[in-house]
Backbone as JSON, one array per atom type, in Angstrom:
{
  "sequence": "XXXXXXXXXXXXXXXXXXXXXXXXXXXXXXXXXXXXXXXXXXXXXXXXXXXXXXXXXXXXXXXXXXXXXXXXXXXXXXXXXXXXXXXXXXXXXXXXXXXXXXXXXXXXXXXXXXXXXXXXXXXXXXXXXXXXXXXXXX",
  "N": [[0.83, -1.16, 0.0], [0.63, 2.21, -0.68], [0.97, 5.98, -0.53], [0.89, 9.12, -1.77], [1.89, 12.32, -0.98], [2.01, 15.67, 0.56], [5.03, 17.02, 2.53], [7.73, 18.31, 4.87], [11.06, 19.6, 5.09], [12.39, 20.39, 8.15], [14.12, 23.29, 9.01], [14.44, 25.29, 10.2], [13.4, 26.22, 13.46], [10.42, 28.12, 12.03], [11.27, 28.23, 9.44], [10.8, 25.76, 6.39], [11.2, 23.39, 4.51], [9.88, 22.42, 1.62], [8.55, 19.51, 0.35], [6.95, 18.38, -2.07], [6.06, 15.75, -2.88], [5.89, 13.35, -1.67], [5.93, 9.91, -1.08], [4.18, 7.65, 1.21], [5.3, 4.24, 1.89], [4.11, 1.25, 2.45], [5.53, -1.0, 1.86], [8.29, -0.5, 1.58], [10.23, -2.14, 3.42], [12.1, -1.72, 4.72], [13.86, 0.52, 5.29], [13.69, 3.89, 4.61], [13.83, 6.81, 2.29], [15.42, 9.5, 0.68], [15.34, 11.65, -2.4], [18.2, 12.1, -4.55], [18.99, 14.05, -5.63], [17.61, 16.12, -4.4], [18.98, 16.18, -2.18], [21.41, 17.06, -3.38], [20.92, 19.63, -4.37], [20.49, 20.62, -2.26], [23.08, 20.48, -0.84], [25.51, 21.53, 0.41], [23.77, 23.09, 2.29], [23.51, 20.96, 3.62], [25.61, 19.61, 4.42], [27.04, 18.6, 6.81], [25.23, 16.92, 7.86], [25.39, 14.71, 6.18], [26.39, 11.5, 5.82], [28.96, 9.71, 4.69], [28.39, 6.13, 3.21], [28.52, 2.57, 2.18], [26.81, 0.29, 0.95], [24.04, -1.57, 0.46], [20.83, -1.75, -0.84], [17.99, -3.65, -1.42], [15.29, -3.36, -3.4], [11.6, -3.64, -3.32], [10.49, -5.54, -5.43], [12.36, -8.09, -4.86], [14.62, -8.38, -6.3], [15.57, -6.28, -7.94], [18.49, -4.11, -6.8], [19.97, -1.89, -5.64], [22.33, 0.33, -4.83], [23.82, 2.06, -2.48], [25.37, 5.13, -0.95], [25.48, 7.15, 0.46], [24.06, 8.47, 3.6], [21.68, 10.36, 5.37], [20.69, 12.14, 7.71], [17.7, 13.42, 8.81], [15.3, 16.07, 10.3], [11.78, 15.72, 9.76], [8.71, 16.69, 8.54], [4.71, 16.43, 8.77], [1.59, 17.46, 8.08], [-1.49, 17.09, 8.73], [-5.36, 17.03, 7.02], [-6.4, 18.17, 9.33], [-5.06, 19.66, 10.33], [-3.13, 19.19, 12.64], [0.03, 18.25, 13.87], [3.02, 15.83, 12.78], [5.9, 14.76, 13.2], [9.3, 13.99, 12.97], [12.58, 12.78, 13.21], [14.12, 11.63, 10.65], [15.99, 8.8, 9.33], [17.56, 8.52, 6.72], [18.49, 7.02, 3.72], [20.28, 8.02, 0.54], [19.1, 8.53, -2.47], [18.52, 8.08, -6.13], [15.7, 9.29, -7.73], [13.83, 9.86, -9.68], [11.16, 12.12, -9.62], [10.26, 11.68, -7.08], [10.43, 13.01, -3.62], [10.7, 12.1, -1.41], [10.58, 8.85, 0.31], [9.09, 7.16, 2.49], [9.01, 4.68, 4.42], [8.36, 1.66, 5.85], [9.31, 0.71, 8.72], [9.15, 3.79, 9.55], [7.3, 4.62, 8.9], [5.68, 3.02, 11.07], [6.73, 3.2, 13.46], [6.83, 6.16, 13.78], [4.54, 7.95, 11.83], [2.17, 6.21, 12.14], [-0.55, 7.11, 12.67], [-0.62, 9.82, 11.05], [-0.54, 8.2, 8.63], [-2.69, 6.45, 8.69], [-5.21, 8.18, 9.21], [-4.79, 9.85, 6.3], [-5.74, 7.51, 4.87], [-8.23, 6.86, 5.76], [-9.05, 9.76, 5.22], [-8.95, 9.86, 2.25], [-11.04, 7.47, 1.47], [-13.05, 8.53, 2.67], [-13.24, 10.54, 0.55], [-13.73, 9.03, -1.54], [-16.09, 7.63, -1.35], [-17.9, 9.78, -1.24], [-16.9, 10.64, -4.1], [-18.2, 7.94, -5.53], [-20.97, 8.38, -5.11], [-21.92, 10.13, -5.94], [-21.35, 10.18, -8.71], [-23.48, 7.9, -8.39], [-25.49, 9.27, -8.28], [-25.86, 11.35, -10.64]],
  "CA": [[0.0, 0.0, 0.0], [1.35, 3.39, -0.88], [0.27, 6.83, -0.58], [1.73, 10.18, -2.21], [1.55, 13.51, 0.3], [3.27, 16.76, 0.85], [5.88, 17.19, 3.77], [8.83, 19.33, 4.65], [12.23, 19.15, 5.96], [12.45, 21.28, 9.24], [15.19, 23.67, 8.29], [14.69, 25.98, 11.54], [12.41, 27.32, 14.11], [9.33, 28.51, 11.23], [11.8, 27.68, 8.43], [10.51, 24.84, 6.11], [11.94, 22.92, 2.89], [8.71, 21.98, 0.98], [8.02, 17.95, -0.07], [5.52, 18.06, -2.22], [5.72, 14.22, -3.42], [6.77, 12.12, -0.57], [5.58, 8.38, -0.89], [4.35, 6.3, 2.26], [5.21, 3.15, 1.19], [4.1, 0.22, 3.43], [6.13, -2.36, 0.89], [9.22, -0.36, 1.45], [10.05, -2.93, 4.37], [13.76, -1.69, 5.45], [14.05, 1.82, 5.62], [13.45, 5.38, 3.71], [15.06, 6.95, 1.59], [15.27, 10.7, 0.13], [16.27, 11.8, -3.44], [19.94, 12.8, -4.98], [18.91, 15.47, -6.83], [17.59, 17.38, -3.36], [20.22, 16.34, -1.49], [22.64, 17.75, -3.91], [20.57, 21.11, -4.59], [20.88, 21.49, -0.69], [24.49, 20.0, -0.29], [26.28, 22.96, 1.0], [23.57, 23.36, 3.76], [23.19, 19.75, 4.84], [27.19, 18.63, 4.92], [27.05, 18.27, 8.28], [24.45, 15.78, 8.41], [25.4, 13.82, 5.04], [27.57, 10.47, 6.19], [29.29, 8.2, 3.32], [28.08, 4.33, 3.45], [28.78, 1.5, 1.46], [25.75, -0.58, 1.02], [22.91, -2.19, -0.82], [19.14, -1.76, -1.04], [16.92, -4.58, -2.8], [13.75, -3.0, -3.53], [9.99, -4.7, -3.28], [10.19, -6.9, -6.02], [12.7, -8.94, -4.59], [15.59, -8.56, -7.37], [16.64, -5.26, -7.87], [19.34, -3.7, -6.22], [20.53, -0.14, -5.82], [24.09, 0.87, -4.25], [23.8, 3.44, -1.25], [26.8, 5.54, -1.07], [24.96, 8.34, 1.33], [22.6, 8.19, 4.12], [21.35, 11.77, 5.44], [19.61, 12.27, 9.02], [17.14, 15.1, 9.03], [13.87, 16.52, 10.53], [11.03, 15.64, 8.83], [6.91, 16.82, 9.24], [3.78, 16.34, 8.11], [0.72, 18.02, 8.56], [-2.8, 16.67, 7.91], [-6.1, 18.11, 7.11], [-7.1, 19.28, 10.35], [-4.15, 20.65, 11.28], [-2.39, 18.13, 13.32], [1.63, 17.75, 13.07], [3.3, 14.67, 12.62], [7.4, 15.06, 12.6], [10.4, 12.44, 13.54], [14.06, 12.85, 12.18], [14.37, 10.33, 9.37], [17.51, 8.36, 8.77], [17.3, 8.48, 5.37], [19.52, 6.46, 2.14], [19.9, 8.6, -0.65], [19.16, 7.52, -3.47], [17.93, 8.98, -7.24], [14.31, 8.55, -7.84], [12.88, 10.83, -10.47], [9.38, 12.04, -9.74], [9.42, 11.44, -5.56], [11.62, 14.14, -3.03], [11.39, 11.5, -0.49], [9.86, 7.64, 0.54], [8.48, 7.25, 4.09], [9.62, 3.55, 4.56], [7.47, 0.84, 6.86], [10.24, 1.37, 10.09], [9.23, 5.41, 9.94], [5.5, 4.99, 9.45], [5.23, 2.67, 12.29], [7.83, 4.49, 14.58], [6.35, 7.75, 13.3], [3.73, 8.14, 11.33], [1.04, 5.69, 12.03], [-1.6, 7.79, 12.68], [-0.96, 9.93, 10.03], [-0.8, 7.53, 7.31], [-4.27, 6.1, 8.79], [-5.75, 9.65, 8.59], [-4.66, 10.22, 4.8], [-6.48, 6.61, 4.09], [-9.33, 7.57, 5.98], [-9.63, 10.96, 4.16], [-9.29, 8.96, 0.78], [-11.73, 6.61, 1.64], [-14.24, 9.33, 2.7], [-13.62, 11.19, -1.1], [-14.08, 8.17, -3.08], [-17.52, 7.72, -1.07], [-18.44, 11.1, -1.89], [-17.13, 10.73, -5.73], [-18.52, 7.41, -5.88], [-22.17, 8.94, -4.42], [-21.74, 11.66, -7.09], [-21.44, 9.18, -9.85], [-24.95, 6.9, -8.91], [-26.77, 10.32, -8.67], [-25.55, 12.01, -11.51]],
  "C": [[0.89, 1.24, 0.0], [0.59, 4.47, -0.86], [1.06, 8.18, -1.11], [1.11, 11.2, -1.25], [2.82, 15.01, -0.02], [3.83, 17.08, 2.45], [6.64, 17.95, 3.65], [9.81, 19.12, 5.36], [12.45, 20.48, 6.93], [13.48, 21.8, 9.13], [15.39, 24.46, 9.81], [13.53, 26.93, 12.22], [11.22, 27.13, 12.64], [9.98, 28.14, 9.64], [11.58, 26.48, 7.64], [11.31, 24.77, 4.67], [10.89, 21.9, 2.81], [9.19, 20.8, 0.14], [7.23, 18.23, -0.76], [5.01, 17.07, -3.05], [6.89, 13.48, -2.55], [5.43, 11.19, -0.4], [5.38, 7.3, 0.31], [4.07, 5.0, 1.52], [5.65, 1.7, 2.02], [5.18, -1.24, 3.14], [7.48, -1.82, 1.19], [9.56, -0.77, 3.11], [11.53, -2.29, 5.25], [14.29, 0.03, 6.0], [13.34, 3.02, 4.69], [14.44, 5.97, 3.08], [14.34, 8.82, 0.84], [15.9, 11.04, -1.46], [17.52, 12.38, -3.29], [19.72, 13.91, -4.99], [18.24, 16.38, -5.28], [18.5, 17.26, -2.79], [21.41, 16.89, -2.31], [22.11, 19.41, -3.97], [20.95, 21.61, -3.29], [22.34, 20.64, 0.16], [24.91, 20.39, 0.5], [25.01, 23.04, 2.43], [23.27, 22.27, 4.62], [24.04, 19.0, 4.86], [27.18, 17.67, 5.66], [25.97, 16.98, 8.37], [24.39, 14.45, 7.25], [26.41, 12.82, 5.71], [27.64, 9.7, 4.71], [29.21, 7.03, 4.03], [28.47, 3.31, 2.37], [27.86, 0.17, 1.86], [24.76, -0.91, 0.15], [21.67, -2.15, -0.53], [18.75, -2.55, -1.56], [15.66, -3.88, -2.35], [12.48, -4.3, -3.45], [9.66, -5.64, -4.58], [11.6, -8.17, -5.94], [14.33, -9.36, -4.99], [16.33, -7.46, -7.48], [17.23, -3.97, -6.75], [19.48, -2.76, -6.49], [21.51, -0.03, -4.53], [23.9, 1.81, -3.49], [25.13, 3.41, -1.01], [26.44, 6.74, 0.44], [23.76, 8.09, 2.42], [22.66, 10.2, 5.43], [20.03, 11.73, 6.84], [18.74, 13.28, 8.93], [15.38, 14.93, 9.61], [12.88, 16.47, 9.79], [9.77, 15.87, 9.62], [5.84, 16.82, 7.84], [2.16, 16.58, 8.5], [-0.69, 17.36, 8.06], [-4.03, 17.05, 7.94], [-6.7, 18.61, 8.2], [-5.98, 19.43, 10.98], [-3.27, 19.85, 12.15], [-0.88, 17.54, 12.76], [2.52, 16.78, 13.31], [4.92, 15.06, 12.16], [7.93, 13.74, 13.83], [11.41, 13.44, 12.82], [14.08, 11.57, 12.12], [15.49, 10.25, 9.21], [17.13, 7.63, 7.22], [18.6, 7.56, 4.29], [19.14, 7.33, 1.45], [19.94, 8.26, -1.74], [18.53, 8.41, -4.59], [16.8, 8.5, -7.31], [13.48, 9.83, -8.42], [11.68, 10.97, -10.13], [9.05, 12.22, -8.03], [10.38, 12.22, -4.99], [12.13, 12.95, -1.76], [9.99, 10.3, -0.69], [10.18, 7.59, 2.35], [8.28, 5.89, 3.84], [8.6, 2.97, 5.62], [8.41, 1.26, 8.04], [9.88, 2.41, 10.3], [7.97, 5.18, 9.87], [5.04, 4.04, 10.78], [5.44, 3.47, 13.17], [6.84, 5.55, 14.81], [5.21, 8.21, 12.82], [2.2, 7.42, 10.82], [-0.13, 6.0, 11.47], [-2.09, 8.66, 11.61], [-1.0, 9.51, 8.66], [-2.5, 7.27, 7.66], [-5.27, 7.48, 8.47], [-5.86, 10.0, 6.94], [-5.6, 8.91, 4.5], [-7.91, 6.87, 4.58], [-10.39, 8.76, 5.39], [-10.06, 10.59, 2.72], [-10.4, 8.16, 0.51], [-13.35, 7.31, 1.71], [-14.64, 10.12, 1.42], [-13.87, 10.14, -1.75], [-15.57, 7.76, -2.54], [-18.16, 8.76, -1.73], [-18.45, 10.96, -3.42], [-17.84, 9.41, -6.23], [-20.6, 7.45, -5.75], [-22.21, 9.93, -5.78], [-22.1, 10.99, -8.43], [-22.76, 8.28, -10.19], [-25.78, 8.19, -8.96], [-26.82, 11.74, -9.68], [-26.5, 12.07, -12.73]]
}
């Protein structure tokens, strides 16, 4: 089960660095992981918290592999529609992944973000009632 959302990386105090395609992804069984391509745009201000690794990922179908060279600690939140804020610091792999800023891993939505993953399926669940209500009385 997966879900797409917007989050932000807690930069300081009121300061935010806008997510606005981060993936909970119940299948991603081992950890989380953030893209290259932000972690390089914000190199220079997140040095300090970048470590070099030497390691391997197999993704959810079992076979393919991807090479972690980087893994990146940082503050992460997430807000949901009534207002309610949901943050951890994520130990993140970095990794390239066109299209997503970050993946919210099974270990971080338990840990972390139970509640608000259940909330986002909840909300989903209540619009496709509504659009599916919309549809027989159309």
């Amino acid at each position: 089960m997966a879900s797409v959302c917007t989050g932000a990386i807690v930069v300081s105090g009121s300061r935010r660095l806008r997510l606005p395609n981060v993936l909970f992804d119940t299948g991603a069984m081992h950890g989380s992981y953030i893209s290259k391509d932000l972690v390089d745009r914000y190199r220079k201000n997140m040095a300090s918290r970048i470590r070099s690794v030497s390691g391997e990922v197999i993704l959810g179908d079992s076979n393919t592999k991807i090479k972690v060279s980087e893994r990146i600690t940082l503050p992460v939140e997430f807000v949901d529609w009534k207002g309610n804020n949901y943050s951890a610091m994520i130990d993140f792999c970095v990794w390239s992944m066109p299209g997503l800023d970050a993946i919210i891993g099974l270990p971080d939505i338990l840990d972390h973000f139970l509640v608000f993953l259940v909330d986002i399926l909840e909300a989903s669940r209540d619009d496709r009632k509504r659009d599916t209500l919309g549809a027989v009385f159309s």
